[in-house]
C-alpha positions in Angstrom: -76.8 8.5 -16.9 -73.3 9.4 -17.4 -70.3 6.8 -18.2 -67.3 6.7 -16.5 -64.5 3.8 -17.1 -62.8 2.4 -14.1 -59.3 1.2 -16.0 -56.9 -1.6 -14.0 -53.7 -2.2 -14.9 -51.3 -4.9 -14.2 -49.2 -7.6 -15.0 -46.1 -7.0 -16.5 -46.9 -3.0 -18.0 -46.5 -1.9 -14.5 -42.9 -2.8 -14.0 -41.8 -2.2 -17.5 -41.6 1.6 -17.9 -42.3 2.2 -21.5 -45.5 -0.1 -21.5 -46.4 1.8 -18.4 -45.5 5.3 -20.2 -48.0 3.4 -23.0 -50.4 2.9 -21.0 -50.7 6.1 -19.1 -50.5 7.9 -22.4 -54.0 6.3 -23.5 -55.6 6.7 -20.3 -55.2 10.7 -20.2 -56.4 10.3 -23.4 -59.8 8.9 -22.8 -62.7 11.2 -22.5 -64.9 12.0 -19.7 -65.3 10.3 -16.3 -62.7 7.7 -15.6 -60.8 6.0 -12.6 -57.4 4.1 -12.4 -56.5 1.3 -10.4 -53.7 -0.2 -10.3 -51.2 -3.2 -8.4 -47.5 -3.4 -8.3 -46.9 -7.2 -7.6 -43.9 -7.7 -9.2 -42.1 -4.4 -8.3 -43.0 -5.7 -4.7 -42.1 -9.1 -5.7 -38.7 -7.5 -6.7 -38.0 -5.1 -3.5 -38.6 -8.6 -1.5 -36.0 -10.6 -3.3 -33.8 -7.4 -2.6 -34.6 -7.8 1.5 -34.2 -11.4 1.2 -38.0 -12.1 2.3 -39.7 -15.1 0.8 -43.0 -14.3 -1.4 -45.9 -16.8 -0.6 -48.7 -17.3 -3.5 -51.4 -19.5 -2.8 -54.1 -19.8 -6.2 -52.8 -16.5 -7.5 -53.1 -14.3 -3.9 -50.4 -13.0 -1.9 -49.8 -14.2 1.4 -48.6 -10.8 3.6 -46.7 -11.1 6.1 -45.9 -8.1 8.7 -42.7 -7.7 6.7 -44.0 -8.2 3.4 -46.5 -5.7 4.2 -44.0 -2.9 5.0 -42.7 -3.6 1.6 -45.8 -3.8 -0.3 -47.2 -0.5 1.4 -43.9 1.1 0.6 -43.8 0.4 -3.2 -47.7 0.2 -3.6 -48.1 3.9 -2.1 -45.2 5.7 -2.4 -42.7 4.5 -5.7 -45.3 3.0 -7.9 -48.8 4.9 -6.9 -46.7 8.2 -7.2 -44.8 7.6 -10.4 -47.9 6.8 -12.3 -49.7 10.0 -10.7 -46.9 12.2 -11.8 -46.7 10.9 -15.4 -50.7 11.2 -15.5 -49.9 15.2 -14.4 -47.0 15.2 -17.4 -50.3 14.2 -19.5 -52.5 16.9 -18.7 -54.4 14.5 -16.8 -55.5 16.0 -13.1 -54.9 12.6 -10.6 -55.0 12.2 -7.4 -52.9 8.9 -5.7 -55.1 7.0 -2.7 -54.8 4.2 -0.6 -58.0 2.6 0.8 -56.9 4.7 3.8 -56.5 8.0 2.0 -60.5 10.0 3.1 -61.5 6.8 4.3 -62.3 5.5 0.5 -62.1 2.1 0.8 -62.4 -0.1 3.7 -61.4 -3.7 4.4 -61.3 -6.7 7.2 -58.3 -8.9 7.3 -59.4 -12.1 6.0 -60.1 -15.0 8.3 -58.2 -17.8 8.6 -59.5 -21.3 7.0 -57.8 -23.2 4.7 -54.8 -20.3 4.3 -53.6 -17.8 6.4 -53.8 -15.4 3.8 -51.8 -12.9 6.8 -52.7 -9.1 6.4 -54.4 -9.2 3.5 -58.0 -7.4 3.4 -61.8 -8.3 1.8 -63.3 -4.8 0.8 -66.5 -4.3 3.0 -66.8 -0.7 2.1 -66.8 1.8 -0.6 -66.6 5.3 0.1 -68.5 5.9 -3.7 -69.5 9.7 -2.6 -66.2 10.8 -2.2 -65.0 9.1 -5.4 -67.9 10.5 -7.3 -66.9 14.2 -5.4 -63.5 14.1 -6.7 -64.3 12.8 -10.4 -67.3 15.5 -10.5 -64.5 18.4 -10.0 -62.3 17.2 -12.5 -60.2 15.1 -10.4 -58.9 11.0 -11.6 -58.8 8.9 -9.0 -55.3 6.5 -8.6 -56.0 4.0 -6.3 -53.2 1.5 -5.5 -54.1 -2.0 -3.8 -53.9 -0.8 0.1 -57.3 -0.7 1.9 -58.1 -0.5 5.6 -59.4 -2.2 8.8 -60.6 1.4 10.1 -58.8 0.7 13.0 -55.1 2.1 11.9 -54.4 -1.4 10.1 -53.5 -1.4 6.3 -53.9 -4.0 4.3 -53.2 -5.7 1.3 -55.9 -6.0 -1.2 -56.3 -7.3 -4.6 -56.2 -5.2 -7.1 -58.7 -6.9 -9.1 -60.9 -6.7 -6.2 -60.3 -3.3 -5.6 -61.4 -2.0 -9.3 -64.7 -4.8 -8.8 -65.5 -3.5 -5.9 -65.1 0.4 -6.9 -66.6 -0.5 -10.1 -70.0 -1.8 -8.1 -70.2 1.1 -6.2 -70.1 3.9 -8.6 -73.2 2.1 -10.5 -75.3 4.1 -8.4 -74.3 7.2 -10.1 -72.9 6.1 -13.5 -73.3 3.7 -16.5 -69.4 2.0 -15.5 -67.7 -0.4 -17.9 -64.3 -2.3 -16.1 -61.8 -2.7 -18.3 -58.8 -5.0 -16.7 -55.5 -4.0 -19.1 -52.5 -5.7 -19.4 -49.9 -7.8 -21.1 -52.3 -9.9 -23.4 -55.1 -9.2 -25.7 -57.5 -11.0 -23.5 -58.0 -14.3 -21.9 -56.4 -17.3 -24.3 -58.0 -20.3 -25.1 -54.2 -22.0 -25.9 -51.5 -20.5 -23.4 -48.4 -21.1 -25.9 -50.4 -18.8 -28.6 -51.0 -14.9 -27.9 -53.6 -14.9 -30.5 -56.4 -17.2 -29.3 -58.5 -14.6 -27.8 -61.5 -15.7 -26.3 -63.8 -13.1 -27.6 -66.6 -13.8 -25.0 -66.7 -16.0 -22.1 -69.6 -16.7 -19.9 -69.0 -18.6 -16.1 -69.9 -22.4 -17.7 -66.8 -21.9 -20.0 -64.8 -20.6 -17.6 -65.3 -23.4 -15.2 -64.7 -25.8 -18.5 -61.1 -24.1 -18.8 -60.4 -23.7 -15.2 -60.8 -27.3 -15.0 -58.8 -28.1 -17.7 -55.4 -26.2 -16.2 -55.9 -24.1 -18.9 -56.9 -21.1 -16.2 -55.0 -20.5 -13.5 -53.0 -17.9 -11.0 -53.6 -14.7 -11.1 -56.3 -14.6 -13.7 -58.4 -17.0 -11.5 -59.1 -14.3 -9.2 -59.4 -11.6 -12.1 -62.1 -13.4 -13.6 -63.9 -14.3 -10.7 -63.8 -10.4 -10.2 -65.3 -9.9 -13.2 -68.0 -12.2 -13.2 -69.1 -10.6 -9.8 -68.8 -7.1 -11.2 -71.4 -7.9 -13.8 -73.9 -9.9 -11.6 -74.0 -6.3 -9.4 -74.8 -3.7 -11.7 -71.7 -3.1 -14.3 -72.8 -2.9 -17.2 -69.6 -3.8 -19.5 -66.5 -5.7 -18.5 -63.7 -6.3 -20.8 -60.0 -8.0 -20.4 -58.0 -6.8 -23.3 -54.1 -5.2 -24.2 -52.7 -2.3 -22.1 -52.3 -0.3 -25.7 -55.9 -1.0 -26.5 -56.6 2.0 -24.2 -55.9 4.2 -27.4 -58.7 2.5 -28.8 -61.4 2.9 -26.4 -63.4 5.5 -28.1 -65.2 2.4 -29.7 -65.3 -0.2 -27.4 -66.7 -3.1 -29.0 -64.3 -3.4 -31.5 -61.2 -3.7 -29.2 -59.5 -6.8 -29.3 -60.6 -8.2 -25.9 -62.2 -10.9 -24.1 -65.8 -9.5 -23.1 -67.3 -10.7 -20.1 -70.4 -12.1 -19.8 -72.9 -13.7 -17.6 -74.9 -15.4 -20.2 -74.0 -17.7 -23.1 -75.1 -15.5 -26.3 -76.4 -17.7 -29.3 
């Protein structure tokens, strides 16, 4: 069975041009089968504070609100999906940008309200893995930015996270897929105020040791709970590593990364 990578990137490299130009540099230069996903939170964050609408976070998600959504498809889509996708083409790298919505490749419901109205925000309950698998057969990278769809002419928001678990999943049924979540960090830290206490592996009891502690929290509550799901359907290698350890990925088991795993290894 082939391999194919299915790379997210986020945090901070996607608003900071030259750890974006970075990171797009290593990704053209991976070999063979491979898929980006990527968010664009904090560019959205930023147009917001520009349009004077409040940004709502509740345990590391975005609330979207018919305003915030505008925003969010606008930057998402259009300035930060088609930046990357012409800097991937600069690279000798043939991408195509999508949206859940672009040939129907991902769809989504809008989540239901219980504790939190989370607004127009979407759970993937569809992957559309034979077109992705159609494109990445001809030679084509996938982009995908964090929009999915109702099927019904709504967009939604969706984690990106999410998003690269749930294409991630699908794909197993044609490859051998490792996830690799990039960004500003060498992996998940066991001390917040020091960059290098890398976790090297962490399996769900530790996890819920740290989460409990305060020591996890955010954004990377939802990331890891992603990854831990990705694992328990069929991928077979998840990592959380450095945006620049993308150059590196030739060998992957001696980046500097948390890996991901469902059992504690003695």
């Amino acid at each position: 069975m082939d391999q194919l990578i299915v790379i997210k990137i986020g945090g901070q490299v996607i608003d900071d041009q030259e750890k974006l130009d970075r990171a797009l540099a290593g990704f053209a230069g991976l070999e063979g089968h491979k898929i980006l996903v990527h968010g664009g939170g904090k560019v959205a964050n930023q147009m917001l504070g520009k349009l004077n609408i409040e940004k709502q976070v509740v345990d590391g998600r975005r609330i979207t609100d018919l305003e915030s959504l505008k925003v969010v498809q606008m930057v998402y889509a259009g300035l930060v999906n088609k930046n990357i996708v012409a800097k991937l083409q600069s690279l000798d790298c043939l991408a195509l940008g999508l949206s859940g919505a672009d040939v129907n490749c991902i769809l989504a419901e809008k989540r239901p309200v219980k504790e939190v109205d989370y607004g127009y925000v979407g759970d993937v309950t569809e992957v559309n893995s034979s077109i992705l698998n159609t494109f990445i057969n001809q030679g084509i990278t996938p982009v995908i930015c964090s929009l999915t769809h109702d099927g019904n002419g709504q967009i939604l928001n969706t984690n990106a996270d999410t998003i690269s678990t749930e294409v991630a999943i699908s794909l197993t049924k044609y490859y051998k897929v490792s996830l690799i979540y990039c960004f500003e960090q060498s992996g998940v830290l066991a001390n917040l105020d020091d960059e290098q206490s890398v976790i090297n592996e962490l399996h769900p009891g530790h996890y819920q040791q740290l989460k409990a502690a305060g020591k996890i929290y955010e954004g990377m509550i939802p990331k890891l709970d992603n990854a831990f799901r990705a694992l328990g359907h069929g991928v077979s290698n998840v990592f959380i590593t450095h945006f620049s350890s993308l150059n590196s990925m030739s060998d992957i088991d001696k980046i500097t990364a948390t890996r991901i795993s469902l059992f504690e290894r003695i």
